[in-house]
MDAnalysis code that builds the backbone (N, CA, C; Angstrom):
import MDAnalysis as mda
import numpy as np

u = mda.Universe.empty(711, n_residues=237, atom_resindex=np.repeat(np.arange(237), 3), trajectory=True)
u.add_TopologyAttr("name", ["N", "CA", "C"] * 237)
u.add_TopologyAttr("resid", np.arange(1, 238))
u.add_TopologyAttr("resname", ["UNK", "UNK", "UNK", "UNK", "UNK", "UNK", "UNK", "UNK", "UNK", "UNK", "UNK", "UNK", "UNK", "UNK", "UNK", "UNK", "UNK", "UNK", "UNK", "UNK", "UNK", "UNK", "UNK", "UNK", "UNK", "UNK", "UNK", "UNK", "UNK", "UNK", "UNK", "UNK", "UNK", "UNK", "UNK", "UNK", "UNK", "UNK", "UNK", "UNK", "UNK", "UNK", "UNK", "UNK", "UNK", "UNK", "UNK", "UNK", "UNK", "UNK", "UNK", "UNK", "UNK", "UNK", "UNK", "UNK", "UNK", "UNK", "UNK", "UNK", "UNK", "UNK", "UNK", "UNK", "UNK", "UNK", "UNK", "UNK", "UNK", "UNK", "UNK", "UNK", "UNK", "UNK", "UNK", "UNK", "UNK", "UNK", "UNK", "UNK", "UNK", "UNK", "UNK", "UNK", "UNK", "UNK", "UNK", "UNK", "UNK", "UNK", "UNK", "UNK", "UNK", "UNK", "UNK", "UNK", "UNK", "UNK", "UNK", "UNK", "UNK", "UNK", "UNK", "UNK", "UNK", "UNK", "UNK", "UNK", "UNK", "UNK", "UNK", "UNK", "UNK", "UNK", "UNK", "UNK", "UNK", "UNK", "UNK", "UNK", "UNK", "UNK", "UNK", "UNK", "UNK", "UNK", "UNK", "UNK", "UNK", "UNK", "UNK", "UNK", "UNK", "UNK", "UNK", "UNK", "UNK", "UNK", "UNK", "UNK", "UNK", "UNK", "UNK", "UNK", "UNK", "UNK", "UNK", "UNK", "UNK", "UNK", "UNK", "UNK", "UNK", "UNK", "UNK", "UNK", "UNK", "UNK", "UNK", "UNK", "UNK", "UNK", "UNK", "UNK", "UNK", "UNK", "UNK", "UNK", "UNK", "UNK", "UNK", "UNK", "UNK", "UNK", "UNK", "UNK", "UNK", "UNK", "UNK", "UNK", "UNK", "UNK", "UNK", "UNK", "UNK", "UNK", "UNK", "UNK", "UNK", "UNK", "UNK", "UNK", "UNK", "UNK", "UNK", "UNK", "UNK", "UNK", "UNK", "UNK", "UNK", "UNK", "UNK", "UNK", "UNK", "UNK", "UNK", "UNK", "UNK", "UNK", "UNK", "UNK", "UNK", "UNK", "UNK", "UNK", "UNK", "UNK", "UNK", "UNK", "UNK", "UNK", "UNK", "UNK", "UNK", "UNK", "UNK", "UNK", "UNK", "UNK", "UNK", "UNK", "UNK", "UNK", "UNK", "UNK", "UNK"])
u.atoms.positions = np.array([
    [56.457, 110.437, 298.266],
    [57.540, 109.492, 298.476],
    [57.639, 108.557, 297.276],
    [58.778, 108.177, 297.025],
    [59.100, 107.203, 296.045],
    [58.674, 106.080, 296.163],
    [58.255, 105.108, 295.358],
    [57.870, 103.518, 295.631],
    [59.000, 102.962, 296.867],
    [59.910, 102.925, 296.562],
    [61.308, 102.278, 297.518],
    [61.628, 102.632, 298.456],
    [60.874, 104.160, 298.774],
    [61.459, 104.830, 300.240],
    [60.043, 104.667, 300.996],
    [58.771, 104.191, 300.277],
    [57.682, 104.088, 300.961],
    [58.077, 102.335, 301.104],
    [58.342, 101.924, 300.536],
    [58.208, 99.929, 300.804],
    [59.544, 99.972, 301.893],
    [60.570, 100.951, 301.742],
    [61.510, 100.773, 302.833],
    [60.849, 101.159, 304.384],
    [60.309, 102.652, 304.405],
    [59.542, 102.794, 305.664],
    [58.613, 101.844, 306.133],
    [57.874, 101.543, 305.521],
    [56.555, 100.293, 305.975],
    [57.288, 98.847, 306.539],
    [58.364, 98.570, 305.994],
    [59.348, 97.219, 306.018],
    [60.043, 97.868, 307.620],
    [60.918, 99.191, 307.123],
    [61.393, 99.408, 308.261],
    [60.727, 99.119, 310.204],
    [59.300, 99.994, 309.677],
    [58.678, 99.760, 310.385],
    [58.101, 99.035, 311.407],
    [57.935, 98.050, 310.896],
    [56.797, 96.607, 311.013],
    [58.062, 95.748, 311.594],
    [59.766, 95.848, 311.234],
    [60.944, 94.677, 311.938],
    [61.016, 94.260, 310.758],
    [60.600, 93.931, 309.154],
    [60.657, 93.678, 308.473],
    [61.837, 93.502, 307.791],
    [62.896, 92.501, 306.983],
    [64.336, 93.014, 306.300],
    [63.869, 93.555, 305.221],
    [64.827, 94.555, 304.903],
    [64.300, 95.395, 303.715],
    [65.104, 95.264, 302.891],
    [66.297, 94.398, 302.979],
    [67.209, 93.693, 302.186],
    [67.825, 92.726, 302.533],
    [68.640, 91.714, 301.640],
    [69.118, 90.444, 301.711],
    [70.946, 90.431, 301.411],
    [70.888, 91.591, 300.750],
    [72.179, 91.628, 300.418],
    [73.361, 92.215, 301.602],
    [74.104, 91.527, 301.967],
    [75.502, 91.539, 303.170],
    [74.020, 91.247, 304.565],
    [75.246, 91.842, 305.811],
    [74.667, 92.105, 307.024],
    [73.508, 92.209, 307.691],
    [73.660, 93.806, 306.713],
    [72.459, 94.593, 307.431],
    [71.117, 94.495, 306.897],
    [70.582, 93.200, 307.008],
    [68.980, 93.521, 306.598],
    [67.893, 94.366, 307.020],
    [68.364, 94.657, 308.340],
    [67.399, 95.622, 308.318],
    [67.702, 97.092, 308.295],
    [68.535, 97.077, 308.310],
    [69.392, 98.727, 308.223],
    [69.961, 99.620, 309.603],
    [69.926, 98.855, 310.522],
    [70.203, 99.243, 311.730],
    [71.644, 100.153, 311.404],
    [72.358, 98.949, 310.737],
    [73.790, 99.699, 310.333],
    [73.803, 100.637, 309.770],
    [73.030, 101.186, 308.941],
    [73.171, 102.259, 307.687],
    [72.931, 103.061, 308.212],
    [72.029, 103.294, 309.457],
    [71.281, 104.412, 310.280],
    [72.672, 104.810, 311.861],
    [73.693, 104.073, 311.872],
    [74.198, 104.080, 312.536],
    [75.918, 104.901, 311.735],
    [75.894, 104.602, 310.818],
    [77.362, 105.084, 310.658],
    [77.088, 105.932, 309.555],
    [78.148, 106.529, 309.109],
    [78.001, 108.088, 307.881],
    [78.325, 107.639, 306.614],
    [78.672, 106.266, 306.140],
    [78.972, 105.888, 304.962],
    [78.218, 106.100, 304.045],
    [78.691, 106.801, 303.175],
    [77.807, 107.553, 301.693],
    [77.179, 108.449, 302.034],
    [77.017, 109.211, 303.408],
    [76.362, 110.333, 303.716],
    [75.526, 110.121, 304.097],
    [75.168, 109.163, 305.261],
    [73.930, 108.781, 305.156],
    [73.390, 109.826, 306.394],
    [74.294, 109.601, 307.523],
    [73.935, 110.443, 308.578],
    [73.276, 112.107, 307.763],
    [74.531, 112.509, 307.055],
    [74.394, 114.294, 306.432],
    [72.754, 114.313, 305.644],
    [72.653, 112.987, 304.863],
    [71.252, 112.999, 304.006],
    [70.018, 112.965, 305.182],
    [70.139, 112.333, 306.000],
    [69.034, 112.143, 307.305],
    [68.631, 114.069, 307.625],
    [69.791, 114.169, 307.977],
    [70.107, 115.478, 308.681],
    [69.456, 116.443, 308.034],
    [70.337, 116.890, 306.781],
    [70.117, 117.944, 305.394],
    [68.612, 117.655, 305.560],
    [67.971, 117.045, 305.606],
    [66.460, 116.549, 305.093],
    [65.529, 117.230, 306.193],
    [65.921, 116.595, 307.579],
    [64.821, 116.895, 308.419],
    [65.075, 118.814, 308.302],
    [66.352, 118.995, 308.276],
    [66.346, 120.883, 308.994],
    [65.762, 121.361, 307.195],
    [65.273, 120.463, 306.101],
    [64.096, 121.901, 305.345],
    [63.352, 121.791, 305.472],
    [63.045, 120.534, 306.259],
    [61.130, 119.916, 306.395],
    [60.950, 121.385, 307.600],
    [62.208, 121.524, 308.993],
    [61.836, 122.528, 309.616],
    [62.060, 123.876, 308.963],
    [62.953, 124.435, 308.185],
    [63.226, 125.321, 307.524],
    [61.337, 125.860, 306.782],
    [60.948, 125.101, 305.580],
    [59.672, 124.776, 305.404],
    [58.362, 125.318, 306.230],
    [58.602, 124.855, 307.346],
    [57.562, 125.029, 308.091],
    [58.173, 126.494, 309.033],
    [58.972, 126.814, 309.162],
    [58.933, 128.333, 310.206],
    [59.195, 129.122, 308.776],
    [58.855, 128.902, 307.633],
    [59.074, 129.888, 306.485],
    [57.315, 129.997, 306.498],
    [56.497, 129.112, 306.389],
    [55.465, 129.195, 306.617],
    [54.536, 129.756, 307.509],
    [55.388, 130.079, 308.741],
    [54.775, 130.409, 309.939],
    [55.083, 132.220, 310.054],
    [55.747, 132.296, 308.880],
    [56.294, 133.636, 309.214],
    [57.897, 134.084, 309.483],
    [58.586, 132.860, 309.691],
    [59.806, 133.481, 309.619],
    [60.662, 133.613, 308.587],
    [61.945, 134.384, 309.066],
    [62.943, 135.001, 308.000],
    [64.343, 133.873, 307.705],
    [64.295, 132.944, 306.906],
    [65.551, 132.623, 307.133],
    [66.082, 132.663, 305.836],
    [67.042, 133.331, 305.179],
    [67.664, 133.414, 304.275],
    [68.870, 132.139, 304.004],
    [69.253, 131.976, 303.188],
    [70.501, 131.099, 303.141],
    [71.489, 131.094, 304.275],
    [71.956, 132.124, 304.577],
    [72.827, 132.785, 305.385],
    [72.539, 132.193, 306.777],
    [71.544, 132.063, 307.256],
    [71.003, 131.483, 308.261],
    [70.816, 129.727, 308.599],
    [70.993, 129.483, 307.187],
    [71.453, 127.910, 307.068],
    [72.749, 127.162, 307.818],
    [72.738, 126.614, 308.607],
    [73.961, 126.096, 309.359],
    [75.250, 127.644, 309.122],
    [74.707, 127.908, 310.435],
    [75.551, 129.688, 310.556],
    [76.135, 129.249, 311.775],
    [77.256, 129.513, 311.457],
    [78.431, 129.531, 312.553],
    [77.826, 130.294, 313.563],
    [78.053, 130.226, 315.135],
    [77.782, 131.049, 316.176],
    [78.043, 132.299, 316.339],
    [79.759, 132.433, 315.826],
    [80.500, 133.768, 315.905],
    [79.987, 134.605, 315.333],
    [79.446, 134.537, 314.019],
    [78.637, 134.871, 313.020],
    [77.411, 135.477, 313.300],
    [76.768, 135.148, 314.878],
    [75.697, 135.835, 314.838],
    [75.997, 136.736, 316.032],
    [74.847, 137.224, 317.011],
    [75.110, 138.419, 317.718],
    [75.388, 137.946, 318.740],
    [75.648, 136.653, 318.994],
    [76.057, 136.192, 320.422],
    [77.350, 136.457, 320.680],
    [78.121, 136.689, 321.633],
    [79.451, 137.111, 322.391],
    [79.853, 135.749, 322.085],
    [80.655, 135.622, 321.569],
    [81.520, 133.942, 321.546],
    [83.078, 134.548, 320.927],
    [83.982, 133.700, 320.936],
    [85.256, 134.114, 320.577],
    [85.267, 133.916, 319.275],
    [86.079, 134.788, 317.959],
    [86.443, 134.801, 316.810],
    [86.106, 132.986, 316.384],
    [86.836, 132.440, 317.257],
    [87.366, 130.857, 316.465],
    [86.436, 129.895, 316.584],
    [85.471, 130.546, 317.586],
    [84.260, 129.534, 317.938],
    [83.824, 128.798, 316.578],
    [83.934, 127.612, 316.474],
    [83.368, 126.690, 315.532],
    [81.936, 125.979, 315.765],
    [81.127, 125.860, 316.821],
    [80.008, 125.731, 316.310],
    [79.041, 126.475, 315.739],
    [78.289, 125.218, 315.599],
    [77.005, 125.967, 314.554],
    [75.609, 125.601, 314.515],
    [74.610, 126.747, 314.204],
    [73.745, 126.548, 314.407],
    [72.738, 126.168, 312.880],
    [72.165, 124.765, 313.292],
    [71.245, 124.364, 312.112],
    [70.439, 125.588, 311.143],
    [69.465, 126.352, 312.290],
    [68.572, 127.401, 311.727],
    [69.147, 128.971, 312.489],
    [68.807, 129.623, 312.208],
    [69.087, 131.226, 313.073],
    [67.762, 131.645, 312.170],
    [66.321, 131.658, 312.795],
    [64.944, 132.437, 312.696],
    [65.086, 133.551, 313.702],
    [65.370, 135.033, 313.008],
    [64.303, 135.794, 313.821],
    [62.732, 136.249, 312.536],
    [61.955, 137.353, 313.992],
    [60.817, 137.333, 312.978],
    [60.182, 137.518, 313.567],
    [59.553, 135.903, 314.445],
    [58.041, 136.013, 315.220],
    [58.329, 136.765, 316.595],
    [56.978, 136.700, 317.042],
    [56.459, 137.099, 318.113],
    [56.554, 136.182, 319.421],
    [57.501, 135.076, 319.395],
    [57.523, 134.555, 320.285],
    [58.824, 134.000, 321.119],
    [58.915, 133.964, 322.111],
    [59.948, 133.697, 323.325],
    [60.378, 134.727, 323.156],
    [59.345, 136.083, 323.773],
    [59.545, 137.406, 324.061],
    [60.255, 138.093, 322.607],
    [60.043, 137.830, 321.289],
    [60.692, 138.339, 320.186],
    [62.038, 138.249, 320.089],
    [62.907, 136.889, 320.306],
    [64.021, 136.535, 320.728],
    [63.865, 135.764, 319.238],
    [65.462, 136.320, 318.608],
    [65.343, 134.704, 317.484],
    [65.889, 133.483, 317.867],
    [65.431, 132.420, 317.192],
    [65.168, 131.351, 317.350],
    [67.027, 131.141, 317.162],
    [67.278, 129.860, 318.051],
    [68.934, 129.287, 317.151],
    [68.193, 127.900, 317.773],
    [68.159, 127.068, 316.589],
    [67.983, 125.976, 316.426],
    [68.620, 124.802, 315.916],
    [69.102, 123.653, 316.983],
    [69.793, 122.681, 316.644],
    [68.516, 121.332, 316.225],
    [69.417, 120.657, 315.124],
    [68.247, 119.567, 314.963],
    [68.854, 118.355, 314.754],
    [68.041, 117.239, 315.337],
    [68.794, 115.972, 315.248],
    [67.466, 114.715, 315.407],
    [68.446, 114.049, 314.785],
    [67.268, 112.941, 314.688],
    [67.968, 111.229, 315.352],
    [67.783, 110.863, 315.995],
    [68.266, 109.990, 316.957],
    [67.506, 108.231, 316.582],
    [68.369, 107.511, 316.833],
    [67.884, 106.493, 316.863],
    [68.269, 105.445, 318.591],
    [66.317, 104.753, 318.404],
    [66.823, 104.371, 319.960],
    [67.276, 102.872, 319.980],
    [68.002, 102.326, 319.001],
    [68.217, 101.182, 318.709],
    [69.762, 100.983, 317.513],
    [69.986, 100.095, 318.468],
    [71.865, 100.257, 318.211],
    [72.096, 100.097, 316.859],
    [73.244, 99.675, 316.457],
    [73.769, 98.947, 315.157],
    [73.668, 97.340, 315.155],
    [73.402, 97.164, 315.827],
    [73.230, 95.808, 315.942],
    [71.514, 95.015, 316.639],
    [70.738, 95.930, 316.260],
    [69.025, 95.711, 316.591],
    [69.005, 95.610, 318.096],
    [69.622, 95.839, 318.826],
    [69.586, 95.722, 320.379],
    [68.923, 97.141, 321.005],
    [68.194, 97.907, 321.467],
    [67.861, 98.875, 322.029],
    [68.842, 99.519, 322.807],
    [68.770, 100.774, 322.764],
    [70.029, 101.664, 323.436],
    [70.040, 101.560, 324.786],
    [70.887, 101.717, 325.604],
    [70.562, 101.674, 327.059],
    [69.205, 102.546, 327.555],
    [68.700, 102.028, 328.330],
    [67.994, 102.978, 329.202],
    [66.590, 103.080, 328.426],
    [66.752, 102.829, 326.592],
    [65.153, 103.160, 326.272],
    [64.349, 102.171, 326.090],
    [64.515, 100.714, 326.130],
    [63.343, 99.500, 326.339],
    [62.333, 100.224, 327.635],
    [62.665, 100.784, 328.584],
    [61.829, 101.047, 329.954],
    [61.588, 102.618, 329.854],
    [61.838, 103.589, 328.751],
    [61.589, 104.985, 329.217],
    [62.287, 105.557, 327.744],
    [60.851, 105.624, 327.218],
    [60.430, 106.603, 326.168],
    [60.570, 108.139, 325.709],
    [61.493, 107.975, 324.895],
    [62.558, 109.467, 324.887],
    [63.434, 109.475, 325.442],
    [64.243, 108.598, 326.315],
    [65.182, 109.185, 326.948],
    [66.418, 110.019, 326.401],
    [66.495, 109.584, 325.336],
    [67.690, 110.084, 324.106],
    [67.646, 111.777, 323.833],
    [65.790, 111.434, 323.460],
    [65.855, 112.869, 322.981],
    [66.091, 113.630, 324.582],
    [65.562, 113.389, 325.649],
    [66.054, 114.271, 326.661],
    [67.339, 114.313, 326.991],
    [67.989, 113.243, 326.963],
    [69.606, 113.413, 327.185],
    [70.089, 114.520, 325.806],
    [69.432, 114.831, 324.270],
    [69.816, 115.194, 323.166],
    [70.453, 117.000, 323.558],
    [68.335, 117.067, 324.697],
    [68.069, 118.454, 324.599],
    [69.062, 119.202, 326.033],
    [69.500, 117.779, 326.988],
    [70.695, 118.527, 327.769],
    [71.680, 119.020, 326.964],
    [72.082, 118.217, 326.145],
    [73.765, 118.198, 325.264],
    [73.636, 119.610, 324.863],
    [72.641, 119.666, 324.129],
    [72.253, 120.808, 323.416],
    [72.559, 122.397, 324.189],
    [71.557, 122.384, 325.218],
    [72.143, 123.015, 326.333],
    [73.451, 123.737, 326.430],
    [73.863, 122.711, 327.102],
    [75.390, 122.860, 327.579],
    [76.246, 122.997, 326.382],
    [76.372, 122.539, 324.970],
    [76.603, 123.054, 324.011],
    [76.848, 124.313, 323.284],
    [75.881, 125.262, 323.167],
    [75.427, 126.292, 323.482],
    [74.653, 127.339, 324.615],
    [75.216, 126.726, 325.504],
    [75.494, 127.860, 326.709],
    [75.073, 129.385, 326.953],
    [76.010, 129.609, 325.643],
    [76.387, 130.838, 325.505],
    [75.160, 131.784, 324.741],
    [74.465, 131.221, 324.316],
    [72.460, 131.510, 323.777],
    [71.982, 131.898, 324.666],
    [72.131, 130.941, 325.774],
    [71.347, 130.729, 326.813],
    [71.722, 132.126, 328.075],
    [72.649, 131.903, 328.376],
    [73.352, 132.902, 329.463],
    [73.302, 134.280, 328.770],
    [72.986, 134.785, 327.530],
    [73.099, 136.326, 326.873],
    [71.370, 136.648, 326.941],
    [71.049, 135.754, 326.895],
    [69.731, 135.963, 326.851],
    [69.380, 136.698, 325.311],
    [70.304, 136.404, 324.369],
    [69.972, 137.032, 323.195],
    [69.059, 136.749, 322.072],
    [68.918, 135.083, 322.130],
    [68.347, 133.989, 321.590],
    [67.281, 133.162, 322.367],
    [66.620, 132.403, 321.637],
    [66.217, 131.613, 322.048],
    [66.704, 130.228, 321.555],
    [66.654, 129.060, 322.418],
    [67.602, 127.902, 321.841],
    [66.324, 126.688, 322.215],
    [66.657, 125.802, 320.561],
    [65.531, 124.764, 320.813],
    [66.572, 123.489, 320.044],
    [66.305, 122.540, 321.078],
    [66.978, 121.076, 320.326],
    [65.488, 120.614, 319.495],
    [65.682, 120.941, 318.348],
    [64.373, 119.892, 317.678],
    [64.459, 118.020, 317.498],
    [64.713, 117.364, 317.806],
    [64.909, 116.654, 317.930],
    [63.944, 115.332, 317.962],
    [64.182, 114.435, 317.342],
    [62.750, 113.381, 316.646],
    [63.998, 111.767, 316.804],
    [62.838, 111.209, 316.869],
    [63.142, 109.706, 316.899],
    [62.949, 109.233, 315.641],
    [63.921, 108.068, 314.582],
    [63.370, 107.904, 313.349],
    [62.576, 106.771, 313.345],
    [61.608, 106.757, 314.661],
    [60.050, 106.065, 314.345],
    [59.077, 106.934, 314.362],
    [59.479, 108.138, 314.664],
    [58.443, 108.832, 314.449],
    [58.075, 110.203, 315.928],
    [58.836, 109.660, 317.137],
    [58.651, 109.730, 318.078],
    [59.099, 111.987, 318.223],
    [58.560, 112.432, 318.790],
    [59.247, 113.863, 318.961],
    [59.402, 114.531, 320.200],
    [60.934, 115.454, 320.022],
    [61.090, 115.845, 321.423],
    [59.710, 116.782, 321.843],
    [59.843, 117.074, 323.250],
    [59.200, 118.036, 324.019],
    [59.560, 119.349, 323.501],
    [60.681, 119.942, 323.153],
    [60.736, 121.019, 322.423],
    [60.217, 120.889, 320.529],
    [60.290, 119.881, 320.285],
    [59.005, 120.066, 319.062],
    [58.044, 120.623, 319.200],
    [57.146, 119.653, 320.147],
    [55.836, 119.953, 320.302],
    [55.339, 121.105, 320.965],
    [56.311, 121.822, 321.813],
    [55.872, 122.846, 322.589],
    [56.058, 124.201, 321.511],
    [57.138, 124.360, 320.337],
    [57.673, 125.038, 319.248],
    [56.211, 125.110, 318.208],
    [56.073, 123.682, 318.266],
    [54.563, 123.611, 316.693],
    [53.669, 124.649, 317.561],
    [53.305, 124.594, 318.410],
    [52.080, 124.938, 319.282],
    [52.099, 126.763, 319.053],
    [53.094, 127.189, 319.374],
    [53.737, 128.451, 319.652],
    [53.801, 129.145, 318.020],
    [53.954, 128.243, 317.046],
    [54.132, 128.882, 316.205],
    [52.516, 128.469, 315.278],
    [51.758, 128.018, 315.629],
    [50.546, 127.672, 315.047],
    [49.489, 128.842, 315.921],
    [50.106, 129.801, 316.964],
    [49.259, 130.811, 317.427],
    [49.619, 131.821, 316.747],
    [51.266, 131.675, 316.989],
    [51.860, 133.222, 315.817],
    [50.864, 133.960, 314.510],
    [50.844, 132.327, 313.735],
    [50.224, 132.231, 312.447],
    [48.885, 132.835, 312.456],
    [48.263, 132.250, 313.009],
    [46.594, 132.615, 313.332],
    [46.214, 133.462, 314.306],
    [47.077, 134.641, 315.002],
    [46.548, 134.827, 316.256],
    [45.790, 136.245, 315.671],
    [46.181, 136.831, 314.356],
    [45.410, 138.422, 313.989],
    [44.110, 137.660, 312.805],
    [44.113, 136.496, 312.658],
    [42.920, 136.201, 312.030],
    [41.516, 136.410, 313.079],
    [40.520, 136.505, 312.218],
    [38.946, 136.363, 313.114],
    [39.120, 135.031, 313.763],
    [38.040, 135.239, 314.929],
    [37.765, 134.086, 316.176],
    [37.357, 132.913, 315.417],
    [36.637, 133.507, 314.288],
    [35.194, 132.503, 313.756],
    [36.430, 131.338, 312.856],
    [37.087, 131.970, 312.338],
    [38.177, 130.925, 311.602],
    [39.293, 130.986, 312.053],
    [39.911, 131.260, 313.696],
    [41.193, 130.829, 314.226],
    [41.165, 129.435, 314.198],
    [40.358, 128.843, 314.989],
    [40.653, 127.545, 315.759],
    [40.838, 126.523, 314.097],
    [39.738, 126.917, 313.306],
    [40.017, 125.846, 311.918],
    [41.610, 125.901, 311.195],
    [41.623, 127.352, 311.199],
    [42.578, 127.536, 310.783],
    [44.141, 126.900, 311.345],
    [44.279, 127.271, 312.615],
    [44.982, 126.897, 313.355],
    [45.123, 125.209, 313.228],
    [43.959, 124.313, 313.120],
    [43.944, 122.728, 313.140],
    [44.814, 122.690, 311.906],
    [43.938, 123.315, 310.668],
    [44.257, 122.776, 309.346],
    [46.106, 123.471, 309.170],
    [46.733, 123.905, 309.748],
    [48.487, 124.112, 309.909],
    [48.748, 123.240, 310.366],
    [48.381, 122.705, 311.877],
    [48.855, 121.974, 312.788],
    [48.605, 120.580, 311.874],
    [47.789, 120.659, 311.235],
    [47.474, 119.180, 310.265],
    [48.844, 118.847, 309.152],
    [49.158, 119.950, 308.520],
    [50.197, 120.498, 307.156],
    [51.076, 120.289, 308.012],
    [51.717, 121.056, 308.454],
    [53.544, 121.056, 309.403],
    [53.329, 120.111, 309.769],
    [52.789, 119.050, 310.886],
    [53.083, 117.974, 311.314],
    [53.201, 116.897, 309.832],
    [52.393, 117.008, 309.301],
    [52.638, 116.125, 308.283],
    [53.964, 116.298, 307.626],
    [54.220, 117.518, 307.024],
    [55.473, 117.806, 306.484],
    [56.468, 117.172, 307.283],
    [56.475, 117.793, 308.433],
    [57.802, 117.020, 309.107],
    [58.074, 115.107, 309.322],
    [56.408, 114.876, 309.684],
    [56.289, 113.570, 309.234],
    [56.859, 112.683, 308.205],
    [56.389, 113.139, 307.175],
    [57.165, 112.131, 305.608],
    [58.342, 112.881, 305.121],
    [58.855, 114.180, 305.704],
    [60.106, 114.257, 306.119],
    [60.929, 113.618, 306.606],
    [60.624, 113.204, 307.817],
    [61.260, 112.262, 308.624],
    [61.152, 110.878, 307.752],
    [60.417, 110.342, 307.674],
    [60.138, 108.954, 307.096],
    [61.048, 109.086, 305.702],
    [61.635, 109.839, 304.907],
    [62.234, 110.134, 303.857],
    [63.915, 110.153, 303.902],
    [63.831, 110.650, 305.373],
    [65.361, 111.108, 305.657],
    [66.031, 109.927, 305.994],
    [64.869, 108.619, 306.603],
    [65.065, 107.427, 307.390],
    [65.719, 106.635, 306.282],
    [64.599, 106.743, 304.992],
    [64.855, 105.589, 304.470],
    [66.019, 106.054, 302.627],
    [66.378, 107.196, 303.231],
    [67.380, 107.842, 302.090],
    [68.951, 107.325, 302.839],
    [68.640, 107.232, 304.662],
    [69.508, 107.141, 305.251],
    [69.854, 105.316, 304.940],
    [68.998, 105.017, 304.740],
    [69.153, 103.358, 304.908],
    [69.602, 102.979, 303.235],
    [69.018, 103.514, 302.278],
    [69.018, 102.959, 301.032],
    [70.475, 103.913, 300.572],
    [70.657, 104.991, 300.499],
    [71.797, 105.697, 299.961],
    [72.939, 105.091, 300.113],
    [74.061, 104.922, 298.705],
    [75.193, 104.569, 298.578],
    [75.939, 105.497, 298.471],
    [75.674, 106.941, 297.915],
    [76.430, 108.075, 297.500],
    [76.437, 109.263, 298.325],
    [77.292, 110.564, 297.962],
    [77.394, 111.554, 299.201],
    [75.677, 112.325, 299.294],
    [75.684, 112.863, 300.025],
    [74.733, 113.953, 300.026],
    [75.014, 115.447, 300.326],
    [74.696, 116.318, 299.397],
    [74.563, 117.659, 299.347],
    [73.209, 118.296, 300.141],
    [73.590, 119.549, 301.288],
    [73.069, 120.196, 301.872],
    [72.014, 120.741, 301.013],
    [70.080, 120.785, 301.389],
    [69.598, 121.590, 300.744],
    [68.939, 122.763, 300.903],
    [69.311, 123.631, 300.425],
    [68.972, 124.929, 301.114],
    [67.683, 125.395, 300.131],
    [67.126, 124.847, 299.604],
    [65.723, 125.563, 298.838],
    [64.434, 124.786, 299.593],
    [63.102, 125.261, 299.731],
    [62.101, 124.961, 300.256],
    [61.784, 123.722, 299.815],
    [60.922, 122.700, 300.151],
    [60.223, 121.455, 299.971],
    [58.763, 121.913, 298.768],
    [58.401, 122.812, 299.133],
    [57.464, 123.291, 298.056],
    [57.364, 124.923, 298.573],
    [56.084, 125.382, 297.502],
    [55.959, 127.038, 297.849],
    [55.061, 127.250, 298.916],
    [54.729, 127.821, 299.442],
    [54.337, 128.431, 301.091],
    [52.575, 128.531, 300.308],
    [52.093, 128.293, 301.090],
    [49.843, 128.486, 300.693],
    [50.063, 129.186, 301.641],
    [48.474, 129.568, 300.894],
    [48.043, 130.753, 301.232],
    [47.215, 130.255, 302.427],
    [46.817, 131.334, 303.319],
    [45.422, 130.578, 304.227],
    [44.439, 130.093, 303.496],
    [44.004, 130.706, 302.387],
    [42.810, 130.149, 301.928],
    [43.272, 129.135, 301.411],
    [44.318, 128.644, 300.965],
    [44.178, 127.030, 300.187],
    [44.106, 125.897, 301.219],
    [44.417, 126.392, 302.493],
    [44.104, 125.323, 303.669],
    [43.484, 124.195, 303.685],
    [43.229, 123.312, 303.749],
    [42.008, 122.598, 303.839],
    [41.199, 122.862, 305.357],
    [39.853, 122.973, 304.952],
    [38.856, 122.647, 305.997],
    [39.142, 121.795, 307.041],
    [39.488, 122.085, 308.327],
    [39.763, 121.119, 309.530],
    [38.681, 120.761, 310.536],
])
């Protein structure tokens, strides 16, 4: 992280203003509306931190698979259908060898104006669970073909993650390790679960504070965060 996007997260963090200049000292606003791209830079950011990590785990996603229209893939939907899906992974071995269509979003539980959203001062996540209904009912049509599998990835920008995160890391940290020896699964398995969470971590914390500090547009990025290790460069867990 940059000096400014690490003194912005830590400031962010803590209630701290992280600027003096107009309104918004603390950035509530910047995280709330799309001016200069801020929403698209948040966004673009978190889906390579996930892109990143299911390239790591074994899956296939080519460009093409980058925010891919629905119609576009093998699901029954009409010609004109306009949504779209963040990721389209097939590959692994899991949710019965179904590929993945993955929506991703990153939510904030605190307004434009520092006030907390309805409903989350008393109940933790509620957003992201209301995220992963929308999601749902959104794409429907995943769901009812049984062709796909459908996951709202979905994170809080304090840090917080949906239930389909965590149940996704888990699933794909067995994929990875499950034809290695007994004697080095479980290390192995920690020292991923250590890497991807982190990745997505100062991912997130990056996307927050690109979202808060950025004046200009942002361009979609479709190349990896770094190159994929090997098992052996792992660290010891």
């Amino acid at each position: 992280m940059r000096d400014e996007e690490f003194v912005c997260c830590m400031k962010f963090r803590l209630g701290m203003a992280i600027n003096f200049d107009g309104p918004d000292t603390h950035g509530f606003q910047h995280l709330a509306d799309n001016r200069g791209g801020r929403l698209n830079a948040r966004h673009s950011g978190m889906l390579a931190g996930w892109r990143q990590v299911m390239v790591e785990a074994g899956g296939q996603i080519p460009d093409r698979n980058v925010e891919r229209l629905l119609h576009n893939t093998h699901v029954p939907v009409p010609a004109g259908d306009l949504r779209r899906l963040d990721l389209v992974v097939p590959g692994f071995n899991v949710a019965h060898g179904l590929p993945f269509f993955c929506d991703i979003t990153v939510i904030s539980p605190v307004s434009r104006n520092g006030q907390p959203r309805a409903g989350t001062s008393n109940r933790g996540g509620r957003y992201l669970e209301l995220a992963d209904a929308d999601n749902t009912a959104t794409y429907q049509p995943v769901v009812d073909s049984g062709l796909g599998a459908l996951y709202c990835l979905g994170c809080e920008v304090y840090g917080r993650w949906g239930q389909p995160c965590i149940t996704l890391m888990s699933a794909l940290v067995r994929e990875r390790t499950r034809m290695l020896n007994p004697r080095v699964r479980r290390g192995t398995a920690l020292g991923l679960q250590h890497r991807w969470w982190g990745i997505l971590s100062v991912t997130l914390q990056k996307a927050v504070a690109t979202a808060i500090l950025r004046q200009t547009g942002e361009d979609l990025q479709t190349s990896l965060l770094e190159p994929v290790p090997g098992i052996a460069d792992l660290p010891v867990v």
